[in-house]
C-alpha positions in Angstrom: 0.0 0.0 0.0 1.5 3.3 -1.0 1.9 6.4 1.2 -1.8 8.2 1.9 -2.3 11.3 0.0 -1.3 14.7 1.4 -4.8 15.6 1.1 -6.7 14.9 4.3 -10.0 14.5 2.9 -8.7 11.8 0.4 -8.0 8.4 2.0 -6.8 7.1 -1.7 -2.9 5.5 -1.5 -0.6 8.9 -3.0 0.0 7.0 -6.3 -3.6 6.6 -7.3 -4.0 10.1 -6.6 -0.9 11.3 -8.9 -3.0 9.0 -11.0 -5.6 10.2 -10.9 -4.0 13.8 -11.5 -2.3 12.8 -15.1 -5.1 10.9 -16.5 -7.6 13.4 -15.5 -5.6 17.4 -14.8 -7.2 19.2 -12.5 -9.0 22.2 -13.4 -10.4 25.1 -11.4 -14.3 24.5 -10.1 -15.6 26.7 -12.8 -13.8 25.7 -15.7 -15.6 22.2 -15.1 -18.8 22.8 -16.4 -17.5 24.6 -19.4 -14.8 21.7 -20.5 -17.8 19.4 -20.3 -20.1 21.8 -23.0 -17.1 22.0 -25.3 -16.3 18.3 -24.8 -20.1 17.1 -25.5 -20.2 19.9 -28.4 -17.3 18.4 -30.2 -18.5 15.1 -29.9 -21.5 15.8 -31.6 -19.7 17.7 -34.2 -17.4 14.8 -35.4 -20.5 12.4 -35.5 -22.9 14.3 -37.2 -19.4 14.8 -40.0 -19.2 11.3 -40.1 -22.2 9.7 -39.9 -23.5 10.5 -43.3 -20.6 8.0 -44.3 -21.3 5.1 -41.9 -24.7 5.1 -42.6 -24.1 4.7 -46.5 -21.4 2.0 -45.0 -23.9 0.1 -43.3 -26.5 0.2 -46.8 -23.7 -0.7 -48.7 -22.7 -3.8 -46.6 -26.6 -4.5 -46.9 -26.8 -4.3 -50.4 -23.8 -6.6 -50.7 -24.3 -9.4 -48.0 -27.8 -9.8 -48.0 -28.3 -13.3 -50.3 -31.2 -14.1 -52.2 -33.0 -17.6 -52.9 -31.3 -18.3 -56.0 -27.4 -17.5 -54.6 -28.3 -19.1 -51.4 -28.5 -22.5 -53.6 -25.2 -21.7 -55.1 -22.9 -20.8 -52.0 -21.6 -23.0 -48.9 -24.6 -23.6 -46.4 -21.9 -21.8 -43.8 -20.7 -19.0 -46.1 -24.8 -18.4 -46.7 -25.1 -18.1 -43.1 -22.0 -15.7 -42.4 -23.6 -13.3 -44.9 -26.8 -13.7 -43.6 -25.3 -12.6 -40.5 -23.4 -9.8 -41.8 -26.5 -8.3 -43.3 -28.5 -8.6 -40.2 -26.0 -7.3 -38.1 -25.8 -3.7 -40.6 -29.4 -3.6 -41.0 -29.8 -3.8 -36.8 -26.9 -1.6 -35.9 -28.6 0.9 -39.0 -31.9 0.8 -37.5 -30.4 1.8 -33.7 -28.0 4.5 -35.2 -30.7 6.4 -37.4 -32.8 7.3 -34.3 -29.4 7.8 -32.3 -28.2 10.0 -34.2 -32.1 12.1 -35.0 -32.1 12.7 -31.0 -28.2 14.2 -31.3 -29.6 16.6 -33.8 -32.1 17.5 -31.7 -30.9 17.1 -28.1 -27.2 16.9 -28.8 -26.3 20.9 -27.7 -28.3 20.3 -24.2 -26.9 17.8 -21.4 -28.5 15.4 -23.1 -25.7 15.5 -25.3 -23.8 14.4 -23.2 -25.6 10.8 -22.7 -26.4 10.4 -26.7 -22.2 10.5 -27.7 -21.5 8.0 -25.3 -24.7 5.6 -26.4 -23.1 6.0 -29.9 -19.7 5.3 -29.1 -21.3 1.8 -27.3 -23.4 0.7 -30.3 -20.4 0.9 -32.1 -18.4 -0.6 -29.7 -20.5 -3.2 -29.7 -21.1 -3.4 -33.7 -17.5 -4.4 -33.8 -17.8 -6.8 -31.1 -20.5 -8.7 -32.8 -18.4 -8.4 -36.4 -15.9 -10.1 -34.5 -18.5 -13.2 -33.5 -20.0 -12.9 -36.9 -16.4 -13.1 -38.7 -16.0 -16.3 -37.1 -18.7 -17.8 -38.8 -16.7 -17.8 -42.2 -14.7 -20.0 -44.1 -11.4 -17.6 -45.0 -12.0 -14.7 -42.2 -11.2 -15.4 -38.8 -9.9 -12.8 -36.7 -11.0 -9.9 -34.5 -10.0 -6.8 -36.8 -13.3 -5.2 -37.3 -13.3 -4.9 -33.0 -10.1 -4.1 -33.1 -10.2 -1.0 -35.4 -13.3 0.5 -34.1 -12.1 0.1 -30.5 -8.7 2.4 -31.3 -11.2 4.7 -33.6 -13.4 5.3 -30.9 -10.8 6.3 -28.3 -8.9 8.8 -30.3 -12.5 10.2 -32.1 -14.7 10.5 -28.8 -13.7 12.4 -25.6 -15.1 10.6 -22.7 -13.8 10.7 -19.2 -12.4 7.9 -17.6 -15.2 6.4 -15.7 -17.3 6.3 -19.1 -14.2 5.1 -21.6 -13.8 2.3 -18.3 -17.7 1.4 -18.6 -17.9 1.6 -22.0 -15.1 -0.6 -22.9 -16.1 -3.1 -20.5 -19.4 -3.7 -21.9 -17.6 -4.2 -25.1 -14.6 -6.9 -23.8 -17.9 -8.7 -22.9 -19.9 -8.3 -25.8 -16.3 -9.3 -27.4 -15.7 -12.5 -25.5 -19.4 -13.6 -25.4 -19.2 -13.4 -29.2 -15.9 -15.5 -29.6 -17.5 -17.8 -27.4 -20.4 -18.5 -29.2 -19.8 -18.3 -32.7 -16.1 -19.8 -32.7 -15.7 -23.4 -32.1 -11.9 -23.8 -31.7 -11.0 -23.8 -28.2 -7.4 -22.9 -29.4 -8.6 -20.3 -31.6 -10.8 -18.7 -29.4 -8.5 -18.7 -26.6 -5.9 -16.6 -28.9 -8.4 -14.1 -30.7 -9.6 -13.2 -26.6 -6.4 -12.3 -25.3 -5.8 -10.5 -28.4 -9.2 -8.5 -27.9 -8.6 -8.1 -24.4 -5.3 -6.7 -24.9 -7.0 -4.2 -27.5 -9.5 -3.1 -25.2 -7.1 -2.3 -23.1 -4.7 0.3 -25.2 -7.6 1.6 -26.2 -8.7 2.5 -22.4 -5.1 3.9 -22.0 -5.5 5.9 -25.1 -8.9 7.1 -24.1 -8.0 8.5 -21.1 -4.4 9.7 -22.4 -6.6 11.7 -25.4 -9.0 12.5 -22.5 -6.5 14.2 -20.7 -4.5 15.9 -23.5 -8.1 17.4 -24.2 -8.3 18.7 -20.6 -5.1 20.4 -20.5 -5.8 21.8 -23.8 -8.8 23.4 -22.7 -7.1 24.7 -18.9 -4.3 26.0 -21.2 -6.3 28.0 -23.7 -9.0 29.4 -20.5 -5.1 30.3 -18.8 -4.2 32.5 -22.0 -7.6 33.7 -22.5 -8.2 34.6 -18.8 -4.9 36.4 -19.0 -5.5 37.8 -22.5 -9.0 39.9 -20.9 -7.0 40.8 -17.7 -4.5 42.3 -19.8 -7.1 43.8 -22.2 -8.9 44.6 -19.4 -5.6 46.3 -17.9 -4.8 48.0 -21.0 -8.3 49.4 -21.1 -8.4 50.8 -17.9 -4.7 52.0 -18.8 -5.6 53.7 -21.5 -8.5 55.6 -19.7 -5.9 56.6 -17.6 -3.9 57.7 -19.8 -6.4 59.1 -21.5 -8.0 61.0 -18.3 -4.3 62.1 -17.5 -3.8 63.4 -21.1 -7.3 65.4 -20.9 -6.4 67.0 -17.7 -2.8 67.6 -18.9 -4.0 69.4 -21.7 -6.9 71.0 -19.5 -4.4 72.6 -17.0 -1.9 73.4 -20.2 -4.5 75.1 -21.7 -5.1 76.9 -18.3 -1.9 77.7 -17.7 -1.8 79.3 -20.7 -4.2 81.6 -20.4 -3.3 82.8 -17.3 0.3 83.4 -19.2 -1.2 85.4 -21.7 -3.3 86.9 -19.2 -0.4 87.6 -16.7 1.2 88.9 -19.9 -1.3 91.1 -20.8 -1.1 92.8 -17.5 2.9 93.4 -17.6 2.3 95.1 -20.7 -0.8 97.3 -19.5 0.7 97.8 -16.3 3.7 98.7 -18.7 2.0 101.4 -20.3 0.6 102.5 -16.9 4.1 103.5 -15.5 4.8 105.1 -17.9 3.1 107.7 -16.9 4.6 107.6 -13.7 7.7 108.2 -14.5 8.1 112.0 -14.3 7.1 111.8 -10.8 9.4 109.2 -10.0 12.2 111.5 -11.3 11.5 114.8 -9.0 11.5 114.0 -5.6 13.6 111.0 -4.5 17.2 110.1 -3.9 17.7 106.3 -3.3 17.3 105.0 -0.5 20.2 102.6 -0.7 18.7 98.9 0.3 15.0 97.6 1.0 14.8 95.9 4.6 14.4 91.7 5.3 11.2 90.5 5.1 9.2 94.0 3.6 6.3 93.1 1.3 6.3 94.7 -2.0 2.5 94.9 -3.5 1.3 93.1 -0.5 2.9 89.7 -2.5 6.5 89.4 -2.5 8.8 89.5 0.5 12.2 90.7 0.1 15.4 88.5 0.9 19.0 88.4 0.8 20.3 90.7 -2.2 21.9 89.3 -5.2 22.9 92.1 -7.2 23.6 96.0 -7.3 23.8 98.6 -10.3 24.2 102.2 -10.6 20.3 103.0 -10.0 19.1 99.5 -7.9 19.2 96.5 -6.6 18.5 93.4 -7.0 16.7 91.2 -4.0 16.3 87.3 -3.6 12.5 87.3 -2.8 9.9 84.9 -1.9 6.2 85.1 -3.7 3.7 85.1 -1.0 0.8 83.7 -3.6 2.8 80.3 -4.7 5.4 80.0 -2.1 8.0 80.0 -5.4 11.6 82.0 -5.4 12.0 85.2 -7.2 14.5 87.9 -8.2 13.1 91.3 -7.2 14.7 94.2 -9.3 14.0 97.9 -7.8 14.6 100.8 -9.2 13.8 103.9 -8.4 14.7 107.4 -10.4 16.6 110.4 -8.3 16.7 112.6 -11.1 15.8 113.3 -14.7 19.2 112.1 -16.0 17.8 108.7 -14.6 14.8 108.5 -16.9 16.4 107.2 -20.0 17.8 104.2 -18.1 14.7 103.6 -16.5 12.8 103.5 -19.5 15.5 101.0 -20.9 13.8 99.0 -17.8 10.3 99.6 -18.6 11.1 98.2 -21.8 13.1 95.4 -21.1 10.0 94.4 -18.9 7.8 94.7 -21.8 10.1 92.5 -24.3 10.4 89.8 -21.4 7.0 89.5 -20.5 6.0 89.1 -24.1 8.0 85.9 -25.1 7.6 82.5 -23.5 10.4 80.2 -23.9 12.2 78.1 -21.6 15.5 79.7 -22.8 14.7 83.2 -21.7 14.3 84.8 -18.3 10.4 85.3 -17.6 9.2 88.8 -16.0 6.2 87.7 -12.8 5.3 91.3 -12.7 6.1 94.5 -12.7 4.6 97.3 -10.8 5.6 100.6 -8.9 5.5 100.0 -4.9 3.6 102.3 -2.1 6.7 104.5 -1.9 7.4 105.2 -5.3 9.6 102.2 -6.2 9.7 100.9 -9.7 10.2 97.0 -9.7 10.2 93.9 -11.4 10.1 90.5 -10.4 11.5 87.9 -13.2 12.0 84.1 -12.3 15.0 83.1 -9.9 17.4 80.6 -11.9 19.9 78.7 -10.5 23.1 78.2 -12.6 26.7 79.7 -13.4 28.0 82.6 -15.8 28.6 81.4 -19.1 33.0 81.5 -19.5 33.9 84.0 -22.2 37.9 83.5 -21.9 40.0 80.4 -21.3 40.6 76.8 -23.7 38.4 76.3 -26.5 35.4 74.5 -25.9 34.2 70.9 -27.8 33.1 71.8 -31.0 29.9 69.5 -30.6 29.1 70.9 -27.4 29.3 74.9 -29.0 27.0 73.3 -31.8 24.9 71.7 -28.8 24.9 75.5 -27.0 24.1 77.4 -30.2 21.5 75.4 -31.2 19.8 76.0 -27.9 20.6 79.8 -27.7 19.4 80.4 -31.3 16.3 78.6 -30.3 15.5 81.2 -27.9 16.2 84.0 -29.8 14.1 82.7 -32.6 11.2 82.7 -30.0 11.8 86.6 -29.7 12.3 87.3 -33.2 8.8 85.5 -33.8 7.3 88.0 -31.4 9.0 91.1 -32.9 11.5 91.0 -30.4 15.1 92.1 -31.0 18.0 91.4 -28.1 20.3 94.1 -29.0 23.1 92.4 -26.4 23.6 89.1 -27.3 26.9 88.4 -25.2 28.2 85.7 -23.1 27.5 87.7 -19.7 24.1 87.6 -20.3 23.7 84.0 -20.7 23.5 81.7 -17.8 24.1 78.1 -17.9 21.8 75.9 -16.0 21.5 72.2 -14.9 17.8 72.4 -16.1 16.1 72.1 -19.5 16.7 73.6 -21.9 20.5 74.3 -20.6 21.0 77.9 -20.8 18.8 81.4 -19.6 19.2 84.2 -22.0 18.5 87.2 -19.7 18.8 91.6 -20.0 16.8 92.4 -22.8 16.8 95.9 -21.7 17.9 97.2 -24.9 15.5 95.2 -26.5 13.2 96.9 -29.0 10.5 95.9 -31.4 10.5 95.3 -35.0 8.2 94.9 -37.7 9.0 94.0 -41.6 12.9 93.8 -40.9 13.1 97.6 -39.2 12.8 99.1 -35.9 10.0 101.3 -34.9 11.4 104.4 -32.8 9.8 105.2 -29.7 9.1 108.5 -28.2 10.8 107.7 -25.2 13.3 105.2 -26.4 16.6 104.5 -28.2 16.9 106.6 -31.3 18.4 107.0 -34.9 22.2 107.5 -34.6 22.4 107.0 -30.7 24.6 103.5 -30.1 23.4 100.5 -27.5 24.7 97.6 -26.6 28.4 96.0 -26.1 30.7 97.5 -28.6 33.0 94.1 -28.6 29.4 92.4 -29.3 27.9 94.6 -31.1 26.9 94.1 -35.2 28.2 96.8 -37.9 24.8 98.1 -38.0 24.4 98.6 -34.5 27.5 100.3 -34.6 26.6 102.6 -37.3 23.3 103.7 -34.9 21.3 103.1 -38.0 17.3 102.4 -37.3 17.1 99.0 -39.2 18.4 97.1 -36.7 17.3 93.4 -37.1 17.6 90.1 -35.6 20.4 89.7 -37.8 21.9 91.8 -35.6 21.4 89.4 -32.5 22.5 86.4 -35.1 25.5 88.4 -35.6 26.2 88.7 -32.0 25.5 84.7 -31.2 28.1 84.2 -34.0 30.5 85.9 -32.1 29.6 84.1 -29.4 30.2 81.0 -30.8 33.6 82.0 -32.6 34.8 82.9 -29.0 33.6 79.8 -27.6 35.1 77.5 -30.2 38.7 79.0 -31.1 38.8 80.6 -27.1 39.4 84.1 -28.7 37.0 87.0 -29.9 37.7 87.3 -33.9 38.9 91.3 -33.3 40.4 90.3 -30.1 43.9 92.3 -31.6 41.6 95.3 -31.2 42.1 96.8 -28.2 40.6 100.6 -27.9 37.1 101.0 -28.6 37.5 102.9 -32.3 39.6 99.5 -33.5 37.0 97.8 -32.3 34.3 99.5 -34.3 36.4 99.6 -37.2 36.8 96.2 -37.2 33.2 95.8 -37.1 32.5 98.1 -40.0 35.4 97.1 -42.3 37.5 94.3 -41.2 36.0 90.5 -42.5 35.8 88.3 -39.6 38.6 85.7 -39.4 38.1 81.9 -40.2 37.6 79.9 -36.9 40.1 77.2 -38.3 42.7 79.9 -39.2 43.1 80.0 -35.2 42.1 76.5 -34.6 42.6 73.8 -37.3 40.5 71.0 -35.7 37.1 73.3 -35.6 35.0 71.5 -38.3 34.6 72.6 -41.5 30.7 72.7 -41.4 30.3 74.6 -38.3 33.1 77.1 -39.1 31.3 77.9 -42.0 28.0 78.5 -40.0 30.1 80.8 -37.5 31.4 82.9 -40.8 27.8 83.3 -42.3 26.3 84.8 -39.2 29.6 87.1 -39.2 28.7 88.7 -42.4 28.9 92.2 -42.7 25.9 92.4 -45.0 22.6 91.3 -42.7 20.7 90.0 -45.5 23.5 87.4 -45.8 23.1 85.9 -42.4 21.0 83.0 -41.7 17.8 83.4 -39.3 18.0 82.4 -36.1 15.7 79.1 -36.4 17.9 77.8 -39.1 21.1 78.6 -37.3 19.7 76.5 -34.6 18.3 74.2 -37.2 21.8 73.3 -38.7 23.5 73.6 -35.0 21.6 71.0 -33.9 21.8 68.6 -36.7 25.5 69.1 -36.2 25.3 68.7 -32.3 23.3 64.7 -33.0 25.7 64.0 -35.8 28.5 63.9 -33.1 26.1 62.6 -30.3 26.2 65.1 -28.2 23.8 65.2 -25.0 21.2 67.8 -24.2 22.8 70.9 -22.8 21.4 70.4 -19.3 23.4 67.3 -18.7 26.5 69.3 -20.4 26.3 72.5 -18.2 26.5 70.3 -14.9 30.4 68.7 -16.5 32.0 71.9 -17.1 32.6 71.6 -21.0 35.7 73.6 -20.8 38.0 70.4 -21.9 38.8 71.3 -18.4 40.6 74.3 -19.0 39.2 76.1 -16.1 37.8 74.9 -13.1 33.9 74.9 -12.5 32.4 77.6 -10.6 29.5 77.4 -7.9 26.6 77.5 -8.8 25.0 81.5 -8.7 21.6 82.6 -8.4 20.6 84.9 -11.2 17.6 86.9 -12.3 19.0 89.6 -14.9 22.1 89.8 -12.6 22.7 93.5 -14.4 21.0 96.6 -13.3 20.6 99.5 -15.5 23.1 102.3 -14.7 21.9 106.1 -15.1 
């Protein structure tokens, strides 16, 4: 006796139980009912295909065995009966199967079903059983082969479980050996053809049960993969209404955000046009004050800090928003005099410009406003990063192509807008660890454009009167004529880039302010490979377009960063953010801290 099964409310020995398990696999409770539908439905399937051609079998065998008067007289009194027998035994087995199968048309898809299969699968078991007997009964044939063949048919073409293949089959051993017994006369004989039955009958069980169970796991396999294939439908459903929520609401608050941009935009510029007004007064009556106290609210919003910066007419304070809890850059100035009032117009402008482009490479301007007292300030978003190095080792080609790219696509974000810089130079570019790299900041020369020339203001810069960085500066900036364009701030990036890639500024020779405006005016920039060989040809021939002297032969600043960028992935260069937090100096200097900035520059009267 084996070992008792694990299983406490099964007193079977273990190896009838692991049996048990591989002739019949076990399947979860409610899979059951369902393997036993698709079981009785196939059987009724594959005999309603093939009974159309054992019925026309059984006529056939009719037609031909069935003897009349006359042949009788002419054939062997045994071979007469064997036919005899043969006929009787088609026309019986015809006249059980025709109703049979009628009531598995009709019944077979109910439970019902499920009884008629079986019933056909023993009238056939038992046809062959009784061909075997009636075989016996002729001169030349003798053994069992009709039984045998329908026994190993049956098993492979019916799926019945183990207790009905064990029932089934044993109805037909008997059938089998009470046939042999009574229709062969040979002891010898008989003996041989019944162990040869009973050995058939017996595969045939084992193959039974071994289809049976093959069938089984079949059907537990396929219910696995479709169970899993609606849980992950069902999972990608519900993840793409996620997704699909998230995306809505994404687009909802983008769509909110902007809006209160442009609104918040709006009111810089209004507010703008407000001061404006205010700015005679500002200029009578008040000398600075020197520095705002720790912790004083301007406009009842933003608290004053620590300060960062100081220019000729201001300061600039680390500040706290009181509304969103978010860091700031204050800048305050305040007019002591008339003489003040150009530079602080140059402020009220440079808020204007700011607040009306929205890219991630330019500083953006909070709000602007003029304080209880009579101070004129601006608050512009707080970055975190370091000066960008103007002197020192040449930088990586690819990662100049990687910075221009991203610089140019700022300034093409302004130029969109109207907007021209006016002062493109390295000190007014921050590098950052975030996206996109770099913070173009100061646009408080900035002035705007329309159709390719600048619109004088009453109040502003005018014809003949010269702005900007002179080492920076394009020839017709330099001139002080009115058309100045954003080629003039592609001009400037160009220089920027020429510095950055050969270490040197392409009139560096020039020391004194009239050589440098000559240069600008007359001499033709230098080849960035004349001073360093390696610089690739393709971007030093980028660097000598935007250097130009004619504007109209520069390239705009969205294809400049177009072609800087496609340069940058040809030599796999990684976003600027990751670059700016490496020092990408070849390591000719050594990285600086990091520096807070918000337009670190303050105009000076």
């Amino acid at each position: 006796m084996g070992a008792a099964s694990p299983n406490r409310g099964d007193r079977r020995p273990a190896w009838v139980v692991r049996v048990h398990a591989w002739l019949v696999p076990p399947l979860p409770p409610e899979l059951e009912e369902p393997f036993a539908r698709e079981s009785a439905e196939s059987n009724r399937l594959r005999i309603l295909v093939v009974a159309p051609f054992v019925l026309l079998g059984h006529i056939i065998h009719v037609a031909i065995y069935r003897t009349s008067a006359a042949e009788r007289a002419s054939l062997l009194p045994q071979v007469a009966e064997w036919r005899d027998a043969v006929a009787v035994m088609h026309m019986a087995t015809l006249a059980l199967a025709l109703p049979l199968l009628l009531l598995i048309l009709r019944y077979g898809r109910g439970r019902a079903g499920r009884v008629l299969a079986p019933a056909m699968t023993l009238l056939y078991l038992l046809h062959g059983a009784a061909a075997a007997g009636v075989d016996q009964l002729s001169v030349t044939v003798t053994g069992v082969a009709p039984f045998i063949a329908y026994c190993l048919f049956m098993a492979a073409f019916v799926t019945l479980t183990p207790r009905v293949a064990a029932l089934l089959y044993g109805l037909a051993a008997a059938a089998f050996f009470v046939a042999l017994a009574t229709m062969q006369p040979s002891p010898s004989v008989r003996l041989a053809l019944m162990s040869n039955g009973g050995s058939i009958v017996v595969v045939s069980l084992v193959l039974s049960w071994l289809f049976y169970g093959a069938r089984r796991r079949d059907f537990g396999q396929r219910a696995t993969i479709e169970r899993q294939r609606e849980s992950l439908a069902a999972l990608n459903t519900g993840l793409e209404k996620r997704v699909s929520e998230q995306v809505s609401e994404i687009v909802k608050r983008a769509e909110e955000v902007e809006q209160l941009n442009a609104q918040l935009r709006e009111r810089v510029r209004a507010r703008s046009s407000e001061l404006s007004m205010a700015l005679a007064k500002l200029a009578q009556d008040r000398e600075i004050d020197g520095s705002l106290r720790h912790g004083v609210l301007l406009g009842d919003r933003f608290q004053v800090g620590s300060i960062l910066g100081q220019g000729g007419m201001g300061v600039v304070y680390e500040g706290i928003d009181r509304t969103t809890s978010a860091r700031v850059a204050i800048k305050v100035i305040q007019a002591g005099s008339s003489q003040q009032l150009a530079a602080l117009r140059r402020f009220l402008r440079e808020a204007k410009a700011c607040a009306t482009v929205a890219h991630p490479a330019i500083v953006r301007v909070l709000h602007v406003d003029v304080s209880d007292d009579g101070m004129f300030f601006q608050v512009q978003e707080l970055i975190e990063g370091r000066p960008l190095r103007s002197e020192g080792r040449p930088w990586d080609a690819g990662v100049v192509a990687r910075f221009g790219a991203v610089l140019c696509e700022g300034l093409a974000a302004a130029h969109d807008l109207g907007i021209v810089h006016r002062d493109v130079k390295p000190s007014n570019v921050l590098l950052t660890p975030a996206f996109p790299g770099l913070k173009l900041f100061d646009f408080g020369i900035a002035k705007l454009y329309e159709d390719g020339h600048a619109l004088e203001e009453a109040d502003g810069t005018h014809t003949g009167v010269i702005l900007g960085t002179p080492a920076f500066m394009s020839p017709e900036q330099v001139e002080g004529m009115r058309a100045v364009t954003a080629a003039s701030d592609v001009y400037a990036a160009g220089l920027v880039l020429f510095l950055l890639l050969t270490g040197k500024h392409p009139f560096d020779a020039e020391r004194t302010l009239h050589g440098i405006v000559y240069s600008h005016l007359c001499v033709p920039a230098p080849d960035a490979r004349s001073l360093l060989p390696s610089v690739p040809e393709a971007l030093a021939e980028l660097v000598s377009r935007c250097l130009e002297k004619d504007p109209v032969l520069r390239p705009s600043a969205r294809e400049l960063g177009r072609k800087l960028a496609a340069l940058a992935n040809e030599r796999h260069v990684p976003p600027l953010e990751t670059l700016t937090s490496i020092e990408p100096l070849n390591g000719a200097q050594k990285a600086e801290p990091a520096t807070t900035i918000a337009a670190r520059e303050v105009p000076a009267a």
